[in-house]
C-alpha positions in Angstrom: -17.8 28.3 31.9 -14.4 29.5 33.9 -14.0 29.3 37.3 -13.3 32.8 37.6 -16.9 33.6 36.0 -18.5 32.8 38.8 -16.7 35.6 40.6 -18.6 37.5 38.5 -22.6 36.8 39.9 -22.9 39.0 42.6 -26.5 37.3 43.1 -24.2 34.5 44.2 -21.8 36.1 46.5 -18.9 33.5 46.2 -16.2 34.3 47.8 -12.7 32.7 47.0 -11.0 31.1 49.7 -7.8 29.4 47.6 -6.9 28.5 44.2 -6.4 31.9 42.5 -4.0 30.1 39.9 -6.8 27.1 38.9 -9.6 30.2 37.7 -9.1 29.0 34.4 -10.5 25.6 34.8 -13.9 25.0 33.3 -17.1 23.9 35.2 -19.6 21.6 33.4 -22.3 21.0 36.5 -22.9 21.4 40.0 -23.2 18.7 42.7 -24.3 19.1 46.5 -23.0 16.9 48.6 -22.3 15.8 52.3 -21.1 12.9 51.7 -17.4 12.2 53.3 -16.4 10.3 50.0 -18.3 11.4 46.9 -16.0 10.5 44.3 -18.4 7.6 42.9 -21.0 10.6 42.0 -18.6 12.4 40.4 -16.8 12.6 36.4 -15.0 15.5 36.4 -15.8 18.8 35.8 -17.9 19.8 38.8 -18.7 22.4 41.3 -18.8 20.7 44.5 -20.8 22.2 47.1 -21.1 20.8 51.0 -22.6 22.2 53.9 -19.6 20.2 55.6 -22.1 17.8 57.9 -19.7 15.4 56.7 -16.9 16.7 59.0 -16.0 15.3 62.5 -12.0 15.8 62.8 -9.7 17.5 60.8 -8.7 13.9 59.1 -11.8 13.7 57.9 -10.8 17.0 54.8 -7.9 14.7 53.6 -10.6 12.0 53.0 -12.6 14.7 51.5 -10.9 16.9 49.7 -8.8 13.8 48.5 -11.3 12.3 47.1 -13.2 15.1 45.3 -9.3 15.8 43.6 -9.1 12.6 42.4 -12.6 12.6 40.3 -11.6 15.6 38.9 -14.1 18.2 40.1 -13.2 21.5 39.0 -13.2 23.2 42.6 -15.3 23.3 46.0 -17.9 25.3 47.6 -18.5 25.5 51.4 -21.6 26.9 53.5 -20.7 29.2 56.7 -24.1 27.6 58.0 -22.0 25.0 60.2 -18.8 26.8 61.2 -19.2 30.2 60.0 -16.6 29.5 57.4 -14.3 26.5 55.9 -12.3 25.2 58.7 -8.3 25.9 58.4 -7.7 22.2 57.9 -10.0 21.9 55.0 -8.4 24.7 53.6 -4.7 23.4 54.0 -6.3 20.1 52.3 -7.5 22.0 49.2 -4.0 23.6 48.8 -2.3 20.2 49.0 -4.1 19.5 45.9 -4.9 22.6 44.1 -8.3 22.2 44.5 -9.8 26.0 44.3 -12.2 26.5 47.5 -14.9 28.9 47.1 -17.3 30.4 50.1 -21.0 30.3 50.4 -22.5 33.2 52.1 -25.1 31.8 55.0 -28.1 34.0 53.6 -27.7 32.1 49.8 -29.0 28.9 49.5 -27.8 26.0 48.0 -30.6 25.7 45.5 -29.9 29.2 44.6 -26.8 28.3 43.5 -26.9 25.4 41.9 -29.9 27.2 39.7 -28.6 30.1 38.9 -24.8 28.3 37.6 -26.8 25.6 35.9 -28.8 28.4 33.9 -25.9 29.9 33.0 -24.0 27.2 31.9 -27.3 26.2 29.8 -27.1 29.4 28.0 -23.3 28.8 27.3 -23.8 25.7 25.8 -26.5 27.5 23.6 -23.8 29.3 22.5 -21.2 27.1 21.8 -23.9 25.2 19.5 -24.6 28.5 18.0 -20.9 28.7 17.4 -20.7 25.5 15.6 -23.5 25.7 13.7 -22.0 29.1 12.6 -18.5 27.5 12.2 -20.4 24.9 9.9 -22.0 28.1 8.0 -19.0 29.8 6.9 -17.5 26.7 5.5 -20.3 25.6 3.9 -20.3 29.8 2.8 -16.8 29.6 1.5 -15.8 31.5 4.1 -12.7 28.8 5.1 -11.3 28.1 8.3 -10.2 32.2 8.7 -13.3 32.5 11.0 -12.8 29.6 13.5 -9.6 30.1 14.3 -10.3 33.5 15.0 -13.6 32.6 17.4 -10.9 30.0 18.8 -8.1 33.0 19.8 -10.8 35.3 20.3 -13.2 33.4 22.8 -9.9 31.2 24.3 -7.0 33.6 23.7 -5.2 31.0 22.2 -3.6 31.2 18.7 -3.7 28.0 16.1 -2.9 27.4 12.6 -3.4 25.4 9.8 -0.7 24.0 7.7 0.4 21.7 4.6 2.4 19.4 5.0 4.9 21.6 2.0 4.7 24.5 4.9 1.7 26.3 2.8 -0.1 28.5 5.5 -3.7 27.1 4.8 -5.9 29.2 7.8 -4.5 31.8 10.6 -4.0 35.1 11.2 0.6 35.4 10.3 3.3 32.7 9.8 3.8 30.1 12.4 6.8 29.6 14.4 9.7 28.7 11.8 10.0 24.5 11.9 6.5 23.0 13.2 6.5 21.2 9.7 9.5 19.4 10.0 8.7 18.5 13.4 5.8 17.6 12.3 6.8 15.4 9.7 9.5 13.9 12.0 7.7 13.3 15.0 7.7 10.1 16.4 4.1 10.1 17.3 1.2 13.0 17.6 0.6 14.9 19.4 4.2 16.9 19.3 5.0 19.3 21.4 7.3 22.1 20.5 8.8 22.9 23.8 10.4 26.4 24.7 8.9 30.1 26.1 5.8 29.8 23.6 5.8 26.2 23.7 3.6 24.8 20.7 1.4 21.5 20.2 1.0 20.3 16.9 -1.8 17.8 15.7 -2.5 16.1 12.7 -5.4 16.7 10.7 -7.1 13.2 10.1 -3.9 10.9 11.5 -5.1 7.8 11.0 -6.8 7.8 7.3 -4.3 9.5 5.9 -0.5 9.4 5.7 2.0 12.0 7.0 3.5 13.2 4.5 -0.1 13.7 2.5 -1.6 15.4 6.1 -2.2 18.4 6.9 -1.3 19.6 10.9 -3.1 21.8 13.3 -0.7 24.3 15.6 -1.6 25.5 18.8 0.1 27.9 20.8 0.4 25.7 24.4 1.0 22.9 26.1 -1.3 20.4 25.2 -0.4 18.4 28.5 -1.8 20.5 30.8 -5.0 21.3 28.7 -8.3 20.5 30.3 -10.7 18.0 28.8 -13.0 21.0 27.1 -9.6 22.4 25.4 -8.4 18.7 23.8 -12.2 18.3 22.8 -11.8 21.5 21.1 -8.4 20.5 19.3 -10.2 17.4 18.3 -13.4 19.3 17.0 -10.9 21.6 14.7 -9.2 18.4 13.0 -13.2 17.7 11.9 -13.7 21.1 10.7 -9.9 21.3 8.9 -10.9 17.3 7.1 -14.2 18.8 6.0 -12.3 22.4 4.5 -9.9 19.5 3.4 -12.2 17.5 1.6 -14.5 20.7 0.0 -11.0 21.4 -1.4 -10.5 18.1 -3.4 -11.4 18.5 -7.0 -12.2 15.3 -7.8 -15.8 15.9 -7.0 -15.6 19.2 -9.3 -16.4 19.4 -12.7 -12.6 20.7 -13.3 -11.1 18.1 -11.4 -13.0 15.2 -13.6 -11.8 17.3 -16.9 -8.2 16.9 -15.5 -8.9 13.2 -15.3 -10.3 12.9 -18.8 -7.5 14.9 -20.1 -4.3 13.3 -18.7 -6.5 9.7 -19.7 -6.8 11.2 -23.4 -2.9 11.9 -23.3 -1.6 8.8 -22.3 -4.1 6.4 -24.5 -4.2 6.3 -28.4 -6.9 9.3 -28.7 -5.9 11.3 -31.7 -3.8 14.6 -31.5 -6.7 16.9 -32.1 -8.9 15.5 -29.4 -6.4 15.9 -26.9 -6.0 19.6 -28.3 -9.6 19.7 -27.7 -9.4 18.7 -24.3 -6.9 20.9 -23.4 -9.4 23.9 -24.4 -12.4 22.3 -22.6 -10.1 23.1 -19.1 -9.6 26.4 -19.8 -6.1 25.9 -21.5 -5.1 29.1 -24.1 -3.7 28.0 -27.2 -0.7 30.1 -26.6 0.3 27.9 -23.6 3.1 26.1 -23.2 3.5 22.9 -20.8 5.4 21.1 -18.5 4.5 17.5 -17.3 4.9 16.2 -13.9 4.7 12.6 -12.8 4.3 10.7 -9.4 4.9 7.6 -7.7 5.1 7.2 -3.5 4.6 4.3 -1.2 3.2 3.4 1.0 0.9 6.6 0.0 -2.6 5.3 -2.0 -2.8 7.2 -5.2 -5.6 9.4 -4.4 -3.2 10.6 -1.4 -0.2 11.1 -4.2 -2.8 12.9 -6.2 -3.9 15.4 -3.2 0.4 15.8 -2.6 1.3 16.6 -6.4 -1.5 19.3 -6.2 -0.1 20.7 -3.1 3.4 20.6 -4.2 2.4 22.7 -7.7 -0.1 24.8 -5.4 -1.1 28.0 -7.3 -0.2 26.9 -10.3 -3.3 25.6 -11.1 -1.9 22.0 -12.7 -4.4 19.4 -14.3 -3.7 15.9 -12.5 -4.9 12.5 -13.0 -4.5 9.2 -12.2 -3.1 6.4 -14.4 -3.2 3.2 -12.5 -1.0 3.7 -10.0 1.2 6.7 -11.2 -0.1 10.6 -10.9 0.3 12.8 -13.6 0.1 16.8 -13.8 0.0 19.3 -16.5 1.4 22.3 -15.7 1.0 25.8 -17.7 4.1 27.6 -17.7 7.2 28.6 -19.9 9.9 28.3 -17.1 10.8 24.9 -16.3 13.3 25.9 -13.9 11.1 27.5 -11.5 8.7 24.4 -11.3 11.5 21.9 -10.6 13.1 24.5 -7.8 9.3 24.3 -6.0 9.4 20.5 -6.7 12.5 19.4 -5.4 12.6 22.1 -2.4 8.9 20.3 -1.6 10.2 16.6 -2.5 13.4 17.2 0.4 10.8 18.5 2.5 8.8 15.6 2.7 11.1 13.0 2.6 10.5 12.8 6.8 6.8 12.0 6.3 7.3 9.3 4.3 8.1 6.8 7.5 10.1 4.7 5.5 8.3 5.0 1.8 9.7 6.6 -1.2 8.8 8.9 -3.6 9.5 9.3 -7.1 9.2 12.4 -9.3 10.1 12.7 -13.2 9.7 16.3 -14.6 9.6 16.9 -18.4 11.0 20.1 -20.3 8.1 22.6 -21.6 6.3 22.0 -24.7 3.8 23.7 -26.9 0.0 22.1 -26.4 0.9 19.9 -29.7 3.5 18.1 -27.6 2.4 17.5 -24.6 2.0 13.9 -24.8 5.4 13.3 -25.7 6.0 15.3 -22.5 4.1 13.2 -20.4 5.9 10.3 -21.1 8.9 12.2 -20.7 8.2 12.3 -17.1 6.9 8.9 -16.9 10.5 7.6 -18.5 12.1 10.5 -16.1 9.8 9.2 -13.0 10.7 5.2 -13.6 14.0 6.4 -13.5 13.9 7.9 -10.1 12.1 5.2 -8.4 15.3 3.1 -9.5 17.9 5.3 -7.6 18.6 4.4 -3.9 17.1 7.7 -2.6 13.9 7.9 -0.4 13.0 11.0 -2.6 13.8 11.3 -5.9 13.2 14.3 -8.5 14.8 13.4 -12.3 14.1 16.1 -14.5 14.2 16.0 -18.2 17.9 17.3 -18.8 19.1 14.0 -17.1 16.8 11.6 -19.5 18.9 9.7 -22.3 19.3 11.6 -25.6 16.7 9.1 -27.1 14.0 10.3 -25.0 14.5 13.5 -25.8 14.1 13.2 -29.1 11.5 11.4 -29.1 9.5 13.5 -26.9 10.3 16.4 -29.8 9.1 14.3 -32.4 4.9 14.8 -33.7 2.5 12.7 -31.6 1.0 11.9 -35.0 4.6 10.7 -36.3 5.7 8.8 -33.3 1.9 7.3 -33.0 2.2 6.0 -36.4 5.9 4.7 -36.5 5.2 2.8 -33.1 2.0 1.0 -34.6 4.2 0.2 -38.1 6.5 -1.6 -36.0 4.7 -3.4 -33.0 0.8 -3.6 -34.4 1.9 -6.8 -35.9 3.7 -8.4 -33.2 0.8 -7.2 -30.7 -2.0 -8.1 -33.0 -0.2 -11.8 -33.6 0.2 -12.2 -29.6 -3.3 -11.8 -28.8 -4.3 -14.2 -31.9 -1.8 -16.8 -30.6 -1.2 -16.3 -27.1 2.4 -15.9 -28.1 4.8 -13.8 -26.5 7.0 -12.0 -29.4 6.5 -8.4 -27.8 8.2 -9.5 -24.6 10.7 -11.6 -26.7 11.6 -8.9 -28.9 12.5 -6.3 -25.5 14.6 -9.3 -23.6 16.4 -9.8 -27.3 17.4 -6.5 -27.6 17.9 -6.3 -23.7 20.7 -8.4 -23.9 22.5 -7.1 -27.2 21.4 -9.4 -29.3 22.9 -12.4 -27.3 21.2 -15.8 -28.4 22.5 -17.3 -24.8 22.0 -15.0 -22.9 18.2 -14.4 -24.1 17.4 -18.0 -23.9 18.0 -18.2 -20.6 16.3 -15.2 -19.8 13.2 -16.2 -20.9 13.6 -19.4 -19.7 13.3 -21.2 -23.3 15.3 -23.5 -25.8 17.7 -21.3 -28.3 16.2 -23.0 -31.1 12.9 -21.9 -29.8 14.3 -18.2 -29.2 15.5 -18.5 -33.3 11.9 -19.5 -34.5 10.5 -16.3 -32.4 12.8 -14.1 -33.7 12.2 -15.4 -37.1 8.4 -14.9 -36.7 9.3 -11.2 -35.8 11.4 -10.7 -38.8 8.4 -12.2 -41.2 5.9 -10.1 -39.3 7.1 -6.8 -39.4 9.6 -7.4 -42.5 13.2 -6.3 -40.4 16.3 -8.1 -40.0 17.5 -8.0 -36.3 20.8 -8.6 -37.4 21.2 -5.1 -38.9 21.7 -2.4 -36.4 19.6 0.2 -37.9 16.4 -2.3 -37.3 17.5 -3.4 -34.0 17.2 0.9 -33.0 14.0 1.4 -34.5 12.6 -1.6 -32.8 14.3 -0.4 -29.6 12.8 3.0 -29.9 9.0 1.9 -30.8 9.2 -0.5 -27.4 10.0 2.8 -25.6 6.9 5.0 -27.0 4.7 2.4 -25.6 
């Protein structure tokens, strides 16, 4: 309840004496007093009302009124019982300290006026639970956070929005102010305000479980410095309701989300062409389709955070994304790979702010009919491991900057390449976990190094006699000569469809 509200009871009959720019303040209770320092009594908020038996000399308001000021009540209320009216020193006192002074009429009582405030701030409060409880209704509706923001401009008079971290407007009535994202992403530490005529205050969403850059940011029209305690409750009560349209918006707890997850797991393992084709059906994909594959690495962002930023980068396009250890993968329908890498890259600069010293990593592969799409998806992997390698906080390699090799090996037949990989290194692997040996990784460091008996020994830290018998055992295995060239590429080119 305002200040000026009670202007508004002509049962009461207040009068204001001073303080016609404090009306705005809100007033939680009412306390009577005549006590020449009351400030113990007193947590802020309050409608102080003496009958001024507390006042002797005109020193005796700047102990008063002082101390009433300094615990915060919202304003004070004096009986013309004892003087007929405040006395001029009390009233110079209260506008020292912009404390608004209100009058008491003699023929209302006290105990009228404390009853009569404290019933109406009891039906207020009614209503603000009503209002949450509604709030909590139209999310839990599907409604969104449309609704609450416009209670919040329409009860406060105070515009707010809601924000990705990519700039998507997620709840409110028009665009924000150009650059709250950025200064968002930037700032320093939260809350950050945006200073100028319409000065703006910008909060994060849930600061301290997730990262910046994987946030998303509340904006409020104001000055968040000079808010009262009711107005930064309700800033803080906003950021609940935003996590919770957050979380409702996560599709991991869907049944499309856990397809997604099944799918890009089916992609990247040993699951047979058709099954993946199958997959792809079972979420919705045409058969028409072609695809694009996206993969993502950041730190210090957890992978469930990288997972929630890949979706919002690709937002609208509807992309199936999984996780893969640490790495995030997305399938995206579409026959333009030009326009995807345009919203990913223009997201990736973005961002690069939010990451407070991380990096990110993004490999992009070219589009492929449903039939490829594994060879896509390690496109981007090869695409992403090469970004993550380059100095750059934030990184986007797309597939026309891959080595020829990779290229055409992402062309060739999942069913070709499965087969040609397993022809070559099923007999190396299967001997390794037999023996606890280590050809796999001998074989990579030999052909690492050209081919260099020296310079292989010493990488892996072992005798060159002991590097000839390995290489021999490799030869006998799988029935190639590593001296001949043409081995040495085929060898090089099954390690890299791993």
């Amino acid at each position: 309840m305002r200040l000026r509200s009670l202007l508004t009871m002509p049962e009461l009959g207040l009068e204001l004496v001073t303080g016609e720019d404090e009306l705005d303040r809100f007033v939680r209770w009412v306390v009577v007093t005549d006590m020449l320092d009351p400030s113990r009594y007193l947590s802020g908020g309050e409608l102080v009302v003496t009958g001024l038996y507390w006042h002797r000399e005109p020193a005796d308001s700047e102990i008063f009124v002082a101390a009433v000021a300094r615990a915060g009540a919202a304003a004070l209320a004096t009986g013309d019982a004892r003087y007929g009216g405040a006395p001029p020193d009390i009233v110079a006192a209260c506008r020292r300290y912009r404390l608004p002074l209100f009058r008491v009429p003699e023929n209302i009582a006290f105990a009228q006026v404390t009853e009569r405030i404290t019933r109406r701030l009891s039906t207020g409060r009614a209503a603000d639970l009503t209002a949450v409880l509604d709030r909590h209704r139209q999310l839990v509706a599907g409604d969104g956070l449309g609704p609450v923001l416009d209670l919040i401009e329409r009860d406060l008079g105070m515009r707010c929005w809601v924000l990705s971290t990519t700039g998507r407007l997620v709840a409110g009535r028009a665009e924000p102010p150009p650059g709250v994202t950025a200064a968002f992403l930037a700032a320093d530490r939260l809350p950050r305000l945006i200073a100028g005529d319409e000065p703006l205050s910008l909060f994060a969403v849930d600061e301290h479980a997730t990262s910046r850059a994987a946030d998303w940011l509340l904006v409020f029209e104001g000055d968040h410095r000079y808010w009262p305690e009711e107005r930064r409750a309700l800033a803080a009560e906003l950021a609940a309701v935003a996590a919770l349209e957050r979380a409702r918006h996560d599709d991991r707890q869907h049944t499309s989300g856990r397809l997604a997850q099944e799918l890009i797991q089916l992609i990247v393992s040993d699951a047979a062409p058709a099954e993946v084709r199958s997959r792809l059906e079972l979420t919705g994909a045409s058969t028409g389709e072609r695809y694009l594959a996206v993969a993502a690495d950041a730190t210090p962002l957890r992978p469930g955070e990288v997972r929630m930023l890949v979706r919002e980068i690709l937002f609208g396009r509807d992309p199936a994304v999984g996780v893969v250890e640490s790495e995030v993968i997305a399938l995206v329908a579409t026959h333009r790979a030009d326009a995807v890498v345009h919203e990913i890259r223009t997201a990736v600069a973005a961002l690069t702010a939010g990451l407070r010293g991380g990096r990110l990593s993004v490999g992009v592969s070219g589009v492929v009919d449903p039939d490829g799409v594994r060879g896509a998806v390690e496109e981007a992997r090869y695409a992403r491991r090469m970004a993550a390698a380059r100095p750059e906080p934030a990184c986007v390699v797309e597939h026309g900057e891959l080595g020829t090799h990779m290229l055409l090996l992402a062309s060739v037949p999942d069913e070709v390449r499965h087969m040609f990989r397993l022809r070559l290194l099923d007999p190396l692997t299967t001997y390794d976990q037999d023996n606890r040996a280590d050809l796999v990784h001998t074989l990579e460091s030999f052909l690492q190094v050209s081919g260099s008996w020296t310079k292989c020994a010493e990488l892996l830290h072992v005798h060159v006699n002991t590097l000839r018998y390995r290489v021999q055992r490799i030869e006998e295995l799988t029935g190639r000569d590593l001296s001949r060239l043409a081995d040495r590429v085929d060898f090089f080119l099954a390690l890299a469809l791993r």
